[in-house]
Every structure is written in structure tokens, then in C-alpha cells.
N, C-alpha and C positions, 0 to 999 in steps of 0.2 A: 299441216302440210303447207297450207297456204304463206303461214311465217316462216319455214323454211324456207322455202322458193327464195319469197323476197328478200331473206338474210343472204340468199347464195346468189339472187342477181347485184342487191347490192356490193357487197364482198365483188362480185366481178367486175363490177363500174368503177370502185376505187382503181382499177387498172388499167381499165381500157374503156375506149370512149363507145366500141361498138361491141355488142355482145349478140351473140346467133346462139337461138335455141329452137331446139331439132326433138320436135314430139312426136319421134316412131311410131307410138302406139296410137296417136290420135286422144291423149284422155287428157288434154290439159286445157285444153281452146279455154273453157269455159275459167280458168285460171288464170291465161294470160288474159283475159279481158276484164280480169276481175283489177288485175294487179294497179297500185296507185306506185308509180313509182316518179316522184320530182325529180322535175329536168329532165325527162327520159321519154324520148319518143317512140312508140310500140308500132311496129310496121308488121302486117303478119303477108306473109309473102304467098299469092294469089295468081303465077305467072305473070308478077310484073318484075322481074329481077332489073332487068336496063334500067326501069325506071325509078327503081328502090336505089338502084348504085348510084345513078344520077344525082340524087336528092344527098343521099350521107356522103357523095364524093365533091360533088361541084356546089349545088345551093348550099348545102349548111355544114361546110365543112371543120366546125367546131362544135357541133351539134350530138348530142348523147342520144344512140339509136337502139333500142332491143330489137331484133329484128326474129320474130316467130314461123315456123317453115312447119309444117303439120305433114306428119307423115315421116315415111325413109329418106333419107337427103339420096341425092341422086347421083347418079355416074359422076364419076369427076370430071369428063370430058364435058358431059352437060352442065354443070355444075357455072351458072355464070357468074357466081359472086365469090367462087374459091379463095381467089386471090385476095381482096376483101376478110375473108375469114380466116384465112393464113395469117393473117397482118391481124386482128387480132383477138379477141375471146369467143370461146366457146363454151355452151353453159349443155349442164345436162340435169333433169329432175329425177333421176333415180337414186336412192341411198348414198350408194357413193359418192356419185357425183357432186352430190347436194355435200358430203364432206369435205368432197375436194375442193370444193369451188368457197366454203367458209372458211378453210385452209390458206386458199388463195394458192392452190398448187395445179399442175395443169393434168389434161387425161393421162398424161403416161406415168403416171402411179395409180390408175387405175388399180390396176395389181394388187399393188400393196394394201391396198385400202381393203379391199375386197378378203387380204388373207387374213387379216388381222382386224376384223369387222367387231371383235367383241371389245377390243379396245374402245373402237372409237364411238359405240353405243355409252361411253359416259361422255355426259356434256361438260365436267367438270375436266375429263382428261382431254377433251376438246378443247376446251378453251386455254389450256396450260399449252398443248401443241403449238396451235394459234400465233403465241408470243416467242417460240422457237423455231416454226419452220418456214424457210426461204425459197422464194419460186426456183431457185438452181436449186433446189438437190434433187441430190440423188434416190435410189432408191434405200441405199446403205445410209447415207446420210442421215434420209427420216427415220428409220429402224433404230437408229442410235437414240435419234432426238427420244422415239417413244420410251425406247429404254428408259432414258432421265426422269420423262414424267413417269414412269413405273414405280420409279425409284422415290418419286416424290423431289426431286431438286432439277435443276437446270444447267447442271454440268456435262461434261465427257464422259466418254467409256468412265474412267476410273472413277468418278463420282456413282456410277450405277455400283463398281462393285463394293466403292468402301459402304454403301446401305447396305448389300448382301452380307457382307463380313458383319457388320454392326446387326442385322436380325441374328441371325446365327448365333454370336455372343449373346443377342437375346433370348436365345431360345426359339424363336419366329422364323416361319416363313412366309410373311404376308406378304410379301417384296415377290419374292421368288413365285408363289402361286397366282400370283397376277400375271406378270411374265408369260408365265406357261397359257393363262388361260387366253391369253393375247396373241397368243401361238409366237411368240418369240422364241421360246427356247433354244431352238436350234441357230437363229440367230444369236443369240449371247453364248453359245458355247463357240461356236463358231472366231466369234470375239475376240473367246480368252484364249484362244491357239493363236489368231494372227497378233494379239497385242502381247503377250505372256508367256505365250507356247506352252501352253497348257491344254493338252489331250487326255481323254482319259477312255477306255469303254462306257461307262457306265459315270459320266461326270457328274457332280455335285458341288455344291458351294464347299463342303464341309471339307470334301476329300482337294475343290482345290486351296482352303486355306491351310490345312495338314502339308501339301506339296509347296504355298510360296513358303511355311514360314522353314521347311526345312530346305530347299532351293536356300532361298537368302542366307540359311547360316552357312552352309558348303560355300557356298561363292565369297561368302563374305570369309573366308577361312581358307581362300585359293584355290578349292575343291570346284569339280563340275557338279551341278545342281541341278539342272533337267528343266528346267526353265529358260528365258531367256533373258537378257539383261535389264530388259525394259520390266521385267518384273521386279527386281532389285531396288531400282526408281522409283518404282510405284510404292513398295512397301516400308520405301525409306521416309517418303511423302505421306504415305498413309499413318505413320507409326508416329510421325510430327504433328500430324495436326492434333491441336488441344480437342479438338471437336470429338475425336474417334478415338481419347485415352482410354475410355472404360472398355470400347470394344476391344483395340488391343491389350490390353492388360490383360484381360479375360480370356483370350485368344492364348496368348504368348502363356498365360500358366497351364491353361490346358492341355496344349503344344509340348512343353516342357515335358510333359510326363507323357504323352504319346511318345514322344519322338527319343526320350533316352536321355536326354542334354544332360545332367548331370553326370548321368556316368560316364559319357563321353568329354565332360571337360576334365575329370578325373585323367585322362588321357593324356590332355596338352600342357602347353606351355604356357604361363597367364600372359607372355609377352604378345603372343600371336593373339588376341584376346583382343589387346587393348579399344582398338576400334569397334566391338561389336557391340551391342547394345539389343540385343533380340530378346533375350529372355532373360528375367532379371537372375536366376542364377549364374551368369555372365560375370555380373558386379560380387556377387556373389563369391566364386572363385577366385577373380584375381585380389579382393580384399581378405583372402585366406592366405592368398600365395606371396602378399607384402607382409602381412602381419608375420610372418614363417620367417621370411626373408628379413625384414629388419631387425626382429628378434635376434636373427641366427647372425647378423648384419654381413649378408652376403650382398648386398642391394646397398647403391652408390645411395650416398643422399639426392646427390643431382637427378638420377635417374627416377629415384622414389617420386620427386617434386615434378618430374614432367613428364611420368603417367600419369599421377593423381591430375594435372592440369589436362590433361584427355580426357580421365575420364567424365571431366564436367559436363561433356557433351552427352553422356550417356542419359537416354532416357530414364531411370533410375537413379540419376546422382543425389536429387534430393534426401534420398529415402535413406540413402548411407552417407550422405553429409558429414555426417560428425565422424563414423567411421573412415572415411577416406579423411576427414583432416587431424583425426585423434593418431591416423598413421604416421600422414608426413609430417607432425609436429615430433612424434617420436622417431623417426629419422635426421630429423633436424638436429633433435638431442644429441644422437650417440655421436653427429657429425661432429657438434660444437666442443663434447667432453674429450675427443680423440684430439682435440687439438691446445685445448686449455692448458695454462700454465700457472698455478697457484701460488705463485708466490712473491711473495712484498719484503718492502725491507725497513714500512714506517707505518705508521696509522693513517698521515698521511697518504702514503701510495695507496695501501689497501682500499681507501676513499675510491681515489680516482681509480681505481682498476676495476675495482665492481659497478662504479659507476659508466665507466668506458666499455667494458665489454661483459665480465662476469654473470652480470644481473639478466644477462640473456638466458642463460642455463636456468634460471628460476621460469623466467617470463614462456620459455619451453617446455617444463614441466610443468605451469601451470596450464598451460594451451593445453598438451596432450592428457593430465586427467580431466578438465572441463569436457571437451568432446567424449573423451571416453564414460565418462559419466553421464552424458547427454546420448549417448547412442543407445545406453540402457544392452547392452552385449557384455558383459563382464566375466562370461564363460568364453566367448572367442577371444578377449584381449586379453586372458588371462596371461598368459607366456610375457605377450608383451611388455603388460604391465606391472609385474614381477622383476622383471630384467629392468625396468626403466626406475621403478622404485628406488628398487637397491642401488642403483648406478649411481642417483639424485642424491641419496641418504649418505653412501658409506661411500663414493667415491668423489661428493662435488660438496652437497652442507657440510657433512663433517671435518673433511679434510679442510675445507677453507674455513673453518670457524680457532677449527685449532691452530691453524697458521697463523689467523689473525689472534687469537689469544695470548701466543705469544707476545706481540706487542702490546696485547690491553694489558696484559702483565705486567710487562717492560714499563710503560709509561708512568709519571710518578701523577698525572692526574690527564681525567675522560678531556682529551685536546687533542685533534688531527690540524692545526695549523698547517699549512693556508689555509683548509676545511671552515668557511664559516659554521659557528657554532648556531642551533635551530635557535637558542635565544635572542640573535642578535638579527632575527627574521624584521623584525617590523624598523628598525634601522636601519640594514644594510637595503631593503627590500619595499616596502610603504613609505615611508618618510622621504625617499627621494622626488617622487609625484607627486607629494603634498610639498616639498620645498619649488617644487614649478608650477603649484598652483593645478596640478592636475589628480582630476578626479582618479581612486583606484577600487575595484573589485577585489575582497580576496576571498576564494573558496576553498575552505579546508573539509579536506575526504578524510575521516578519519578510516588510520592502518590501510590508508592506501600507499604500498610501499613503491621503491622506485620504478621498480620493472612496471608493476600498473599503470605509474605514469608517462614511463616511456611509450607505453602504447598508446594511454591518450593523446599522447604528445603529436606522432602520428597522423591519428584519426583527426585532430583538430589543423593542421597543417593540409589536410587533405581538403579540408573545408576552402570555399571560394573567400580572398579577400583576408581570409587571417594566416597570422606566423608568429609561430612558438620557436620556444627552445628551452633547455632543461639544465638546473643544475642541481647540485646536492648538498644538503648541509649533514651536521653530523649534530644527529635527533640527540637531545638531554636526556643523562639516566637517573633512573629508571628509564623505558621506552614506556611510558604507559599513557595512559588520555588524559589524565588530569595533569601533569606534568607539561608534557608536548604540544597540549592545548594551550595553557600559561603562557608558554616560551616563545609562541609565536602573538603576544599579544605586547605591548609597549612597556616596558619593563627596566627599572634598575636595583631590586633585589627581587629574586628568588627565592622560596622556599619550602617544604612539605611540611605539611603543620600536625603539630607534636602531640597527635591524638591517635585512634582507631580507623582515620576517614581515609587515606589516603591522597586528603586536598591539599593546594599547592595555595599557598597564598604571593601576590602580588603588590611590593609596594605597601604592603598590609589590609590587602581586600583582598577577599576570598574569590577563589576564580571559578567556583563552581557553578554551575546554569548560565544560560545566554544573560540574565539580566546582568548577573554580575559580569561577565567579559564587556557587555554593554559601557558597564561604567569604568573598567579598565581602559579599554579603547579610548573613550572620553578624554582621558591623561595625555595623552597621546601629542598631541599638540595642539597649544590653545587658538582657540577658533574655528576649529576641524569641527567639522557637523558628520557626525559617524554615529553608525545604528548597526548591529547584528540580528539574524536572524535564521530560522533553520531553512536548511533546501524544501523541504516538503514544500513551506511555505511559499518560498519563492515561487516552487513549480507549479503553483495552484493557481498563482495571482492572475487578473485581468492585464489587457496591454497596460490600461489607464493607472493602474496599482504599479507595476516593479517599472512606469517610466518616472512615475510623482517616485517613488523611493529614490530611481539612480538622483534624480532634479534636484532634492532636497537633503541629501547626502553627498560629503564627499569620502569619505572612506567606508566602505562595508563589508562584515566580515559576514559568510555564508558559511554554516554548518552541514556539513552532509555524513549521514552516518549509516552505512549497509555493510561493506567488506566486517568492521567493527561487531556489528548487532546482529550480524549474522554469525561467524565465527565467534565470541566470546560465550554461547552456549551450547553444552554441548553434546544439544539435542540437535543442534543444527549448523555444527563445526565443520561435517562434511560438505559442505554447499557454499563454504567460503568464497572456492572459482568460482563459482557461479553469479555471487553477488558481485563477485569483481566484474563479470562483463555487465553486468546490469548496472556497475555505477559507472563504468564507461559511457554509457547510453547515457545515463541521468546527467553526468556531468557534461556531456556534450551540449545535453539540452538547457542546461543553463547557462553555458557559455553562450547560446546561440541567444535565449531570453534575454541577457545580459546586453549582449549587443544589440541587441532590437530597442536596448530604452540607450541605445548610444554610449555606453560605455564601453570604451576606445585600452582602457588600460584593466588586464585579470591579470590575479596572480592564482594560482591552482596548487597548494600544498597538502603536506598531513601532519599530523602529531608524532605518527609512529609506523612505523613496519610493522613486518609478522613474520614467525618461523612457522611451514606448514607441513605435516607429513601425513602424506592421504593412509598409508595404511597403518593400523593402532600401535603406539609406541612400545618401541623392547623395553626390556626391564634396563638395558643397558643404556638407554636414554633419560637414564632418572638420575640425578645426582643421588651416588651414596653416602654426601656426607651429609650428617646433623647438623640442625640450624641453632645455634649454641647464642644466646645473648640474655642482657639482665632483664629489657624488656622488649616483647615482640608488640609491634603496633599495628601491623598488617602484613599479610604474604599470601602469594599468587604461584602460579609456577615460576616464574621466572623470578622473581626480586620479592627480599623481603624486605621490611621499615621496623627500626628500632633502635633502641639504647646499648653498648655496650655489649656490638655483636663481634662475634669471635670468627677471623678466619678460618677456613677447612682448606684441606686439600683439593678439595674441588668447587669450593665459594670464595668468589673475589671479594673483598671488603672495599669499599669506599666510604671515607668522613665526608660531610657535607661541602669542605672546601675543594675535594678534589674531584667532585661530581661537578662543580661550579653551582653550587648552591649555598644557601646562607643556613643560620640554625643548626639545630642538634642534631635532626636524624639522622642517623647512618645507614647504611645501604648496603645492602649482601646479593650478589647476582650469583648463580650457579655457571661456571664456566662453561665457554662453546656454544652446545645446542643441548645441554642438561635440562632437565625439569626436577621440580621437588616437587615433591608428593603430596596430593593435597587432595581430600576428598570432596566429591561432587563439583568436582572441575575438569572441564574436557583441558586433553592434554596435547591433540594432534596442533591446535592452533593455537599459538602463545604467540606472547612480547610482554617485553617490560625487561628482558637483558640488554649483553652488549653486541650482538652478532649485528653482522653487516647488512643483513638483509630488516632487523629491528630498527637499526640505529643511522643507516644511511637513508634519509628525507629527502624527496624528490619537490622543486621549486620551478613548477613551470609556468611562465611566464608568457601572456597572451599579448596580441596587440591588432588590432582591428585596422583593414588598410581602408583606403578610401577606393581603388581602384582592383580591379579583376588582375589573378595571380595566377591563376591557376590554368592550364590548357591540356590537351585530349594528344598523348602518343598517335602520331602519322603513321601511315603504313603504306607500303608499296607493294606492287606485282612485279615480280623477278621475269628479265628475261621475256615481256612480252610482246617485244617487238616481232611484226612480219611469221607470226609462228602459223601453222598448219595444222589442225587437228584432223588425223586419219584413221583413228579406232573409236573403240565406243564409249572408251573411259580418257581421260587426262588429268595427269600430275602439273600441279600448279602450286611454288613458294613463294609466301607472303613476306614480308621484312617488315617488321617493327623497327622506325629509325632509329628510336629513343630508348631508354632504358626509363619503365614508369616509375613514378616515384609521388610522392603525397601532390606535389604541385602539377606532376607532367603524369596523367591519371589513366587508365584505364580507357580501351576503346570499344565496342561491342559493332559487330557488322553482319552481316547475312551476305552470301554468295549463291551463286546462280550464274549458270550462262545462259543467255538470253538472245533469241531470232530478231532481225533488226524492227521486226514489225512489235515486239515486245514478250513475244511468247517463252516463256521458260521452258529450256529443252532439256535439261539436266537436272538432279538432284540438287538440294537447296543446304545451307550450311551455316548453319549458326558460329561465329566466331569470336573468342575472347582475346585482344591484346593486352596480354598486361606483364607482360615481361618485365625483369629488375635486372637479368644480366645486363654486364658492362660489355659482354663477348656479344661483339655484330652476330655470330653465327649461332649462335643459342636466342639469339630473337627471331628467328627465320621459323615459319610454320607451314606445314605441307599440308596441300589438302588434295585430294582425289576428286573426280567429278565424274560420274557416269551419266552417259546422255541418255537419252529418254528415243524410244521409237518415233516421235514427234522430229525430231532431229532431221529424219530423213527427210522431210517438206523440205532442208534447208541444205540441204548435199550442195556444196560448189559454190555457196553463197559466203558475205562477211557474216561473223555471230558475233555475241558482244559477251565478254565474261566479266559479269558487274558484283562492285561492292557496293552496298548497300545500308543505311545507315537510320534508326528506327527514329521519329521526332515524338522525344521525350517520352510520354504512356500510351501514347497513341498508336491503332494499328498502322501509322501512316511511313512509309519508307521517303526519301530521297537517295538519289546516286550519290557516293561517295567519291568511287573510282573506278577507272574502266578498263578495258584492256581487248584489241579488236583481234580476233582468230579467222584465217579460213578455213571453213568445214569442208573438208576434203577427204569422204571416207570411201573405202570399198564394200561393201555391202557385206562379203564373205566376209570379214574381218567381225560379225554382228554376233553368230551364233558360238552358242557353249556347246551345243548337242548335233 
């Protein structure tokens, strides 16, 4: 008792220099004379009041006084040191008091203290109080505070409920049974009517999470909800933070089947849709009613690409990633095929045409079955994927392989002039940075064909400090690795050597395994210090290892082999996309290693293309003719090697002079997109003919700046001048100036409108810029903003509605941009109900 007292006189000193304590009962004397308090002078008052005032008003008037009064205090009118004691503390040693006064709150919470007496019997929920309550509050004020420590945190009303919501999803009411036992209840229901408007008979957590999450879908669907707005706010805030995903997850699937959602989106329209994000069969729906829709292709491409860019916001986007982008890549598609034009008039044009536009239509059907593969849903995509198949197969390979057959016909030997040819790679291509005395990198991806590298092309442009560009050679046939490999090495004869291997000899060295290209290279030009090596290798090495290689090397050639080693078996042919995006990754990664040992000049090719057809080939994609010759040396699907082979109707013959090669073999390709039949050989993934997507070689060409290229799309607030906000919600357009693009990138922001003291009065808004239109009004993004019951503190004041801008990983924001509004609302203008 005795360290009570003094905890609760001290606590009272820190405030006030005088403190009166009033022992009704008479039981303390022997207390207050016990008590050792420094600095503190004890006066027990004895009918000398004139002379007790005297002393702590005039002699020592900085002087710290308890002054002790035994007994009832007296009339006010008798009362000579009132005024004194008005001015300033007053101590009491009963239960309460003794809380109040370590509180540091004054008698008129009495009350409170007294209702709620089981609370404050922990000294742990004591001293959590302690650290949040302030001598103004209120009586509401503290009721709130205790709420938080109930709750266990230090926040507002909403932080009390998002812990109810989260026991609940637990299964727990340990939140809740303290509450009650603290006789709050009625206070926190009370609460959730004026913050929520949540009334019930008979209230519960349970019954009111069942009412916001169906409130917020009605509201959020234009419907009245039974709620008030300020609950909208709250659960759009609750449903964002990372902290409460498991609770709402948990919530929202249980909900889901309380409340009907399914059957009822069976109802709408996925348009009306777009912005809700409540229950993941939301995402759900409208990724049925695109797939329907693009299949059926009732659904603009435009329109496909800028709901899928909504729904990024969706709390669930991750989960159907690949779904929402294995869509808009297949609307992409039918857009690109509605508008193609297949046709050429040389080998020549057909070069530059697939290389200029064509090779998109591959680079799309490759996107859309990688996702779709990666979504692991092969029953929902089914429709789509059918439709996109066949459109790719019998309306875009086929058709353009035949067109271009044509000319491979026509021509009397494999030459697209001006097309440099892929042999005359380390000439037109290496040799010019070794005649300047500059160092070069060069990385060959094998069967990485061009569309793959046009998207690294992309991705490396997008990188700070470097710029590519792309062009195409016309790959040597056969398209195969041993060949393609040779042709891009220093070279002035050619040939495949006249055995069962299908190796390519160089110069008369064998160009098979890195050693020998090693020594090939070597020829190359004398004095050149050049070494080859695999990418693994590279990828593995220390800083001090791949900077000593660039130092003491000036040409190096880098092998990298996944899209290849993956597809040529074909146990593992279906997973060709897939290795494509992972040698994307890889080969980023070595361009970026590369550059870190200072190499300023890469060159980034392949040996060969690929023709790929994800679903198992028709019979009608086999060549039906026999492969007729005196000797057969080697054969694959696509080309065979031999002596005295015989054209067919459906196999092109080439002699070794019109392949541009030296020697005897001759060469048989199957016309188009044909295969020959060959067992224990996967057949969806081939090369080694003459098709455009085998035989056109992608030459991109890197170059390391010295200075920063790269900058972030700006954005504006429309229209924010002198504006007046008078409801509970506001429409607000943002403008992307720029159209993003590899150099000019992507912006990421958070919104909020904000009290000028700093407080967030509205709902929070994660946002992506990264628009590509060249159309001003298709960068324009609208975003809604409903204000928070908090808002009202700020009725008739300036707000501020801030963009927001994250620093790097960190949870740390800075201001972006700002935009100043008068909140000017009518109160009635608040309720739905």
C-alpha cells in the first residue's frame, strides 16, 4: 500500500509543484509520516491554513509541498486554501484514486475507473494505459484508449476491431472476453454504430463481420449496404494491410459461402466487377467471362488490356498472374492475326518482314501458352487454347511458311541478300572492334530464336546505362547446332563432314566441343587473345575470376544452352517456353556480370531457331514423302545428310554449293513446317529446316554507357485547382505525360487524401503508371477516394490529396505530388441508410 501511495504522490509531483491529500477516514497519518519523499516538503495541516499558505505562496515559492488535511475537507466557504488547491493537485489513497493519480488523470474520471475496475486490476494493462492516456481526455477518449490495450496494440477504434476480426478468423475470443470482463461491451458496440453504423439486437463480432463484408460488396456494386461509408474505408484498409491477410482471406472464403457470392456474380456483368476485389471468386468470374469473351473475341483487345491492368490492384492478382496474363496475351494474338498480311515478293522481304513485324505473332503465342502452362488450369483455358492453337498452326505457321516456300523454291541457292548470311557473323560483326582495337563479348544462346531475342532486347534497354538494337541474319542450312555454331566462328571454308556425326568442319578443324571453337577463334586474327567458354561457367565465377578473363582476353565467345537442351528431348519438349523465360533471366545476368568486369562491347546471338507446336502434331504435319538417296549419313525431323539424295514432292534438295557450303554432302529439308518421321524423337520442337522462324538469327548488339539513360514517366493531377470536396467520396484523374517505354519506365505511387496536420482521412490507393499508349487520353487513370468519418474533424478546413512515392524497399514514403482541396461537406449528404 505504502509503494502505491508513493507511486501515486510521485506521479502527482511530476505535475504539479503542490499536491493536498484529504484522509477522510483518518487511517493514513501514520503513512504520511512514514513517507520519504525528496524534495518534498510534508505540511499536515493542524488549523494553521494562513500560515501553511504563507509559506508555499510567499517564503518558498518554488518549493515542492504535500500538504496532508486528516479528516473531511471542510465547507468551501471555510475552506482557506481552496484557491491554492484549485490551482493545483489533488491526491486521493483509495483504489481508484491511487489509479488515477499513476495515470496522471484527474478525479473527474472517477467514474470510469470505478466501472471498469477489473481492467485496471492488471498492472500490466496499467502500465500499457500509462503510455496512452493524456490529462484532457475524455471520458470516451479513455474508453477507447482501454479498448487498444484490450486489443493488445496502440491504435484507434479500427485497430481494436481489426484484432476482433483476426480472433474470429482465429477461432478465439480472447480479445472479446476481456472486453466484456472490463465491462466495455457496451461501450464498443456502441462504437460500431457511431463509427460503422452497425446495430444489431443481439451484436457479435461474427454477425458484424458477416454485415461489413456484405455492406461493402452492395456499396461497392452501387447497391445500398446497411452500413455506413466509413465502413467501406475501414475494410478497404483492413483488407490492405499485409498484417491481416490471413484474417481476411479466411474471412472473405467463409463469407463467400454465407452470403451466396457465387451464385450471385452468376447474375452480373464482369464489367461492373472490375474494381471489386472482396472475395476472390470476384477474380474468379471475370477471368471466366474474358476467357468466354476472347475466345468468342467479342472483347476489344484494347479493352482486354485495360481491365487485366485493373485488376493488378486486386487483392488476389497474384494468385491468377499467369491467368489474367495468359489472357491478354491471347487477345493480343487474335488482335495481331486480324490484321496481318502474309505476303512477300523475295526472301529478301520475307527477312525483313518477320523480322519487322511477323515474329510478334510467334513472341504471342509463345507468352500465351507459357502462362497458360504456368497457371496449371488447362480445363478453364481449354476453349481458349484450342482456338489460339489452331489460329497459330493453320492460320499464321502454316500459311507463312508456305508463302515463304515459295521463294525457298524459287531461289537457285539458300541467299536473301542484302540479308547478311549467319557465316559472315564474326566479319561483318567481331572483327570490326578488334580492327579499333576494342575489346568484344559475344554470347550465343543456342535456338534462341528471334522473337526471344527481341524481348531481351527490351529487357536489356530497360536496364539503366545500356542500348541495344537488333538485327537478323539468315541462319545456314541445315538450322542445326553444329552447323550454326561453326558459322558464327571466323571462317573461310565451310563444311559438314562426310561421315555419320553431323559435324561441320572449319578451315579443316573440327568444330565440335568448346576446345575446338577455342582454337578456331584463335585464327581469327593474329594477336587477338580469345578464349570461349560455357555460361554456367561464367555464372558461377568470383568478381576476381570473369574481371582477370574480360583483362586478359580480347574476344570471348560465351556458350549458353537451355531453350536447346530443353526442347531437343522429348521428355521435356513441352517446357521449351519456359526455358525461354529462364534464359532471358540468365542471359540478363550475364550481360550485367559482363559489364561489371567493364566490358563496354556484347554481342548476343544463336546458331538456330525453332518451329514449336504445343499440341502433338497431325499426321498431316509429317512429310509424306520417302527419303530416297544412295547414302543416308544422318537425319532428324527436319533435314537429312547424304550422298545422292533424290528430290520428292514434298523434300527440297540442296548440293553443298547452294547451301553455301564446301564438300560433298547434300542436304534434303522437308518443305514448310513438315516433319519426317523418325522414332524416339520428339516432334512438337524442331529445326534444322528452312522456315523463317529456324532460319532467321537474331544479332543483338549491347553497348555499356558511361552515364544514366534511363528516367521514371511523370504524372499529374487533373483539374486540381481551387476544387471543393462536398460528399463523402471524390473522383480524381491522374495523367501519365509520357508514354513508358524501356528508357522512360514505369512509376508506382500510393494516394491518400490527407488533414494538413498529416492525418489520413480517406482510403489509400496503390498505383501503377506504365502506360505505352501514344493517345494522351488513354494514359489518363481515375481513381475514386472515399473519406473516412475522421474527415469530419476537418469540415471547412484545407486537405491535401498526396501522391506518394515508396524509397526503394523500404517501408519509407516521400511526397511525390500534391493537390490542395476545400472539405466542404454537409453532413446529410454522409448516410446510405
Amino acid at each position: 500500500m505504502n509503494d502505491r501511495i508513493a507511486k501515486g504522490l510521485e506521479a502527482a509531483f511530476d505535475r504539479h509543484r503542490i499536491v493536498f491529500w484529504t484522509d477522510t477516514a483518518r487511517e493514513l497519518r501514520d503513512t504520511f509520516e512514514a513517507l520519504e519523499l525528496p524534495g518534498v516538503e510534508k505540511i499536515a495541516l493542524a488549523n494553521n491554513e494562513f500560515a501553511v499558505k504563507h509559506r508555499i505562496l510567499r517564503k518558498a515559492p518554488q518549493g515542492r509541498f504535500l500538504i496532508y488535511r486528516e479528516g473531511p475537507e471542510p465547507a468551501l466557504i471555510d475552506n482557506w486554501l481552496l484557491d491554492v488547491q484549485l490551482a493545483h493537485g489533488t491526491f486521493k489513497a483509495d483504489q481508484a484514486a491511487l489509479w488515477l493519480s499513476e495515470l496522471g488523470l484527474g478525479l473527474g474520471l472517477e467514474d470510469v475507473v470505478r466501472a471498469h475496475a477489473e481492467f485496471f486490476r492488471s498492472a500490466r494493462r496499467l502500465e500499457q494505459l500509462k503510455r496512452l492516456a493524456r490529462n484532457d481526455d475524455t471520458a470516451s477518449a479513455l474508453r477507447l484508449k482501454m479498448l487498444s490495450v484490450c486489443a493488445g496494440g496502440e491504435g484507434g477504434f479500427d485497430s481494436v476491431v481489426e484484432r476482433l476480426l483476426a480472433d474470429l478468423a482465429a477461432d478465439t475470443d480472447e480479445t472479446m472476453r476481456l472486453i466484456e470482463r472490463s465491462g466495455l461491451g457496451p461501450f464498443l458496440w456502441d462504437q460500431m454504430g457511431r463509427h460503422y453504423g452497425y446495430t444489431a439486437v443481439q451484436p457479435s463480432i461474427e454477425d458484424f463481420a458477416v454485415s461489413l463484408f456484405k455492406a461493402c460488396y452492395a456499396m461497392g456494386l452501387g447497391e445500398a449496404g446497411g452500413l455506413s461509408p466509413e465502413a467501406l474505408v475501414f475494410f478497404r484498409r483492413w483488407k490492405n494491410n499485409r498484417h491481416a491477410s490471413q484474417a481476411f482471406e479466411a474471412l472473405s472464403s467463409t463469407y463467400a459461402n454465407v452470403l451466396g457470392v457465387r451464385t450471385d456474380l452468376e447474375t452480373r456483368d464482369f464489367r461492373h466487377l472490375i474494381e471489386l476485389d472482396y472475395f476472390e471468386d470476384i477474380d474468379r468470374a471475370i477471368i471466366v467471362a474474358l476467357v468466354h469473351g476472347v475466345a468468342a473475341r467479342t472483347l476489344a483487345a484494347g479493352d482486354v488490356a485495360s481491365w487485366i491492368r485493373q485488376r493488378r490492384q486486386s487483392y488476389w492478382y497474384d494468385r491468377f498472374r499467369d491467368l489474367y496474363e495468359a489472357i491478354g496475351f491471347a487477345a493480343e494474338f487474335h488482335a495481331a492475326m486480324a490484321q496481318v498480311n502474309l505476303g512477300m515478293t523475295s526472301l529478301a522481304e520475307g527477312v525483313s518482314r518477320y523480322a519487322g513485324n511477323w515474329f510478334r505473332i510467334d513472341q504471342l503465342y509463345r507468352k500465351f501458352i507459357y502462362h497458360m502452362q504456368k497457371s496449371g488450369q488447362a480445363s478453364l483455358m481449354a476453349e481458349l487454347y484450342e482456338q489460339v492453337e489452331n489460329h497459330y498452326v493453320n492460320s499464321y505457321l502454316l500459311r507463312l511458311n508456305d508463302s515463304w516456300q515459295v521463294h525457298v523454291d524459287a531461289a537457285p541457292k539458300w541467299d536473301a541478300a542484302p540479308v547478311p548470311d549467319q557465316r559472315t557473323f564474326y566479319a561483318t560483326h567481331v572483327a570490326p572492334y578488334r580492327q579499333k582495337d576494342q575489346k568484344i563479348c559475344v554470347i550465343i544462346s543456342d535456338a534462341m530464336r528471334y522473337e526471344v531475342a527481341e524481348e531481351l532486347l527490351a529487357r536489356i534497354r530497360g536496364l539503366d546505362r545500356y542500348d541495344a538494337e537488333i538485327e537478323p541474319m539468315l541462319g545456314s542450312l541445315p538450322t542445326y547446332t553444329q552447323l550454326g555454331m561453326a558459322s558464327l566462328l571466323p571462317n573461310r571454308v565451310l563444311q559438314i563432314a562426310d561421315n555419320d556425326t553431323s559435324a561441320v568442319i572449319v578451315d579443316g578443324q573440327s568444330s565440335q566441343g568448346t576446345e575446338n571453337r577455342k582454337k578456331i577463334l584463335a585464327q581469327g586474327r593474329e594477336g587477338d587473345r580469345t578464349t570461349a567458354l560455357l555460361a554456367d561457367d561464367l555464372l558461377k565465377m568470383q568478381r576476381d575470376d570473369y574481371r582477370a578473363l574480360f583483362r586478359d582476353h580480347d574476344v570471348i565467345y560465351v556458350y549458353h544452352n537451355l531453350i536447346d537442351a530443353t526442347g531437343d528431348k522429348p521428355a521435356t519438349e513441352d517446357r521449351v517456353f519456359e526455358a525461354a523465360e529462364k534464359t532471358l533471366e540468365e542471359l540478363v545476368q550475364l550481360v550485367k556480370k559482363l559489364a561489371a568486369a567493364n566490358a563496354n562491347n556484347l554481342l548476343i546471338t544463336a546458331d538456330h531457331g525453332f518451329i514449336y507446336q504445343h499440341r502433338p502434331i497431325d499426321e498431316s504435319d509429317f512429310s509424306g514423302s520417302e527419303v530416297v538417296g544412295e547414302t543416308i549419313l544422318f537425319r532428324n525431323r527436319r533435314f537429312v545428310l547424304g550422298h545422292g539424295l533424290k528430290p520428292q514432292q514434298g523434300l527440297k534438295l540442296y548440293m553443298p554449293d547452294e547451301a553455301g557450303l564446301q564438300g560433298d554432302v547434300e542436304i534434303l529439308i522437308p518443305k514448310s513446317i513438315n516433319r519426317l518421321r523418325l522414332k524416339g524423337s520428339g516432334s512438337r520442337f524442331v529445326h534444322g529446316g528452312a522456315t523463317l522462324q529456324e532460319a532467321v538469327v537474331p544479332v543483338v548488339r549491347i553497348n555499356k554507357k558511361r552515364q544514366s539513360d534511363t528516367s521514371i514517366v511523370d504524372v499529374e493531377i487533373i483539374g486540381s485547382t481551387n476544387q471543393v470536396i462536398t460528399a463523402s467520396q471524390i473522383s480524381v484523374r491522374f495523367y501519365q505525360s509520357v508514354p513508358a517505354t524501356e528508357k522512360t519506365q514505369a512509376r508506382r505511387l500510393r494516394a491518400g487524401i490527407f488533414s494538413q496536420s498529416g492525418d489520413l482521412i480517406s482510403d489509400s490507393h496503390e498505383l501503377v503508371f506504365d502506360f505505352r499508349s501514344e493517345n494522351p487520353r488513354e494514359r489518363e487513370h481515375p481513381v475514386r477516394f472515399l473519406l473516412s468519418r475522421k474527415a469530419d474533424d476537418y469540415n471547412g478546413q484545407e486537405v491535401v490529396l498526396r501522391l506518394e512515392e515508396q524509397h526503394g524497399d523500404t517501408s519509407h514514403y516521400s511526397e511525390f505530388r500534391s493537390a490542395r482541396y476545400i472539405l466542404r461537406r454537409s453532413f446529410t449528404n454522409d448516410f446510405d441508410f
